[in-house]
C-alpha positions in Angstrom: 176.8 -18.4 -45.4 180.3 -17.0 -46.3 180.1 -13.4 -48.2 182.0 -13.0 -51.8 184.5 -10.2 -51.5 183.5 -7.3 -53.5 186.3 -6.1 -55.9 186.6 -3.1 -58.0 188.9 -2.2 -61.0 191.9 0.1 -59.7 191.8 1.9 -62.7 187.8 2.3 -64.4 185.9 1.7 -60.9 184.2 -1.7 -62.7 182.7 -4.0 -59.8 183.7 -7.6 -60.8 181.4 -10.0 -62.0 181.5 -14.4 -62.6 182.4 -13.6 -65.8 184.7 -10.9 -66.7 188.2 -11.5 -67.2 190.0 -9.8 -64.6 193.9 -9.5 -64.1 196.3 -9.0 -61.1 199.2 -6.6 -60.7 201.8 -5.9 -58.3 205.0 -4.4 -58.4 208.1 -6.4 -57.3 210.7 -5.0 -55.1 213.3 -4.8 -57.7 210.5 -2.1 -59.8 209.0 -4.5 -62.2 205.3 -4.7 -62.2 203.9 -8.2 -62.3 200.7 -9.3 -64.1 198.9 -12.4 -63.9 195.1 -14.0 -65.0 192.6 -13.6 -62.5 192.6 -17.2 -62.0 194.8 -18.1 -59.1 192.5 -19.2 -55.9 191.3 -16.6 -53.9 191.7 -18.8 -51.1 196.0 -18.2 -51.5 194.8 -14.2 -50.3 196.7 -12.9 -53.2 193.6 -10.8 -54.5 193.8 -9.1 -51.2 197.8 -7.9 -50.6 198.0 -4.0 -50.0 199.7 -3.7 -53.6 197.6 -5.5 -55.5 196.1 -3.9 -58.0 192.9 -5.4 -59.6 191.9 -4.5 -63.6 188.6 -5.4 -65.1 190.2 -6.4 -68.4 192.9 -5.6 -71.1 192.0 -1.5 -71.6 192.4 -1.3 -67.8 195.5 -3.6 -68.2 196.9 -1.1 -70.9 196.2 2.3 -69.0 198.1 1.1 -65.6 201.3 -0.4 -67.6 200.9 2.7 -69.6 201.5 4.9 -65.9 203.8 2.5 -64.5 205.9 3.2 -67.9 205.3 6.8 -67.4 206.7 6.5 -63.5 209.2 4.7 -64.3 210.5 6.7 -67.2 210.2 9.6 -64.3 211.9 8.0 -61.8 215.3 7.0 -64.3 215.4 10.7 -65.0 214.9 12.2 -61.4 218.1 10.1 -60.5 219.8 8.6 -63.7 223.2 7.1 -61.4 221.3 6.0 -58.0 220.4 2.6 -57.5 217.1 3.5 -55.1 215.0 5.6 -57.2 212.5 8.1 -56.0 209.1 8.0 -56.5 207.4 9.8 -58.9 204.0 11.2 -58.6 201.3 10.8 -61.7 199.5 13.2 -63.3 196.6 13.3 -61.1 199.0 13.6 -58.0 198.9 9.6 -57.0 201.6 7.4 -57.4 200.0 4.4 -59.0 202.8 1.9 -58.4 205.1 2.3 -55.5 208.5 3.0 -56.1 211.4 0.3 -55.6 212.6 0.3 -52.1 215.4 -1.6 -50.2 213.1 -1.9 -47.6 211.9 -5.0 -45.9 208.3 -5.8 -46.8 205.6 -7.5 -44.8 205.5 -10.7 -47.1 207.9 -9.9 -50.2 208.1 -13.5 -50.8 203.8 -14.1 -51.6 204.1 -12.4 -54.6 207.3 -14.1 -55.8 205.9 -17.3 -54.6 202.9 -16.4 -57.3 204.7 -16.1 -60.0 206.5 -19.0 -59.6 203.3 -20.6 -59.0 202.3 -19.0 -62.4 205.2 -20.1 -64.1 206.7 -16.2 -64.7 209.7 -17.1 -62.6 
């Protein structure tokens, strides 16, 4: 007997249920923040990348672009002329979206490869 996964909203705390209408987010290396409909198979392991941020429904959707605007507007300001921008923390001391970095990642191309998959790219 294989055990559901347990997910809870990054922003409000909600546990998912069958039938809310969850979305994805992630941020891309190049700063943008991705969102998609809960929909893609769980079996692709998306739902579970360290970045991926899981929101119970549009309000939740709303309050983490509304930070990631916030951060980013922070970040442009902090260092208006460099191309790696620092992160900047949120008003309850936790960055909610890491900052762009040159960086390698473990898997940048999963994320990619999803929005492709979702027809963003």
């Amino acid at each position: 007997m294989s055990v559901k996964p347990t997910y809870v909203c990054d922003v409000c705390g909600a546990t998912r249920k069958e039938a809310n209408h969850w979305f994805l987010a992630w941020p891309m290396p190049n700063g943008c923040l991705m969102i998609a409909p809960w929909d893609v198979p769980q079996s692709t392991g998306y739902h579970d990348l360290p970045d991926m941020k899981h929101l119970c429904g549009q309000v939740c959707v709303h309050s983490l672009v509304g930070k990631w605007m916030e951060q980013s507007t922070k970040r442009a300001a902090a260092a208006p002329e460099s191309p790696v921008l620092a992160p900047a923390e949120a008003s309850d001391g936790e960055n909610i979206i890491p900052a762009p970095t040159d960086a390698p990642q473990a898997n940048p191309a999963l994320p990619v490869s999803l929005a492709r998959e979702l027809d963003f790219l």
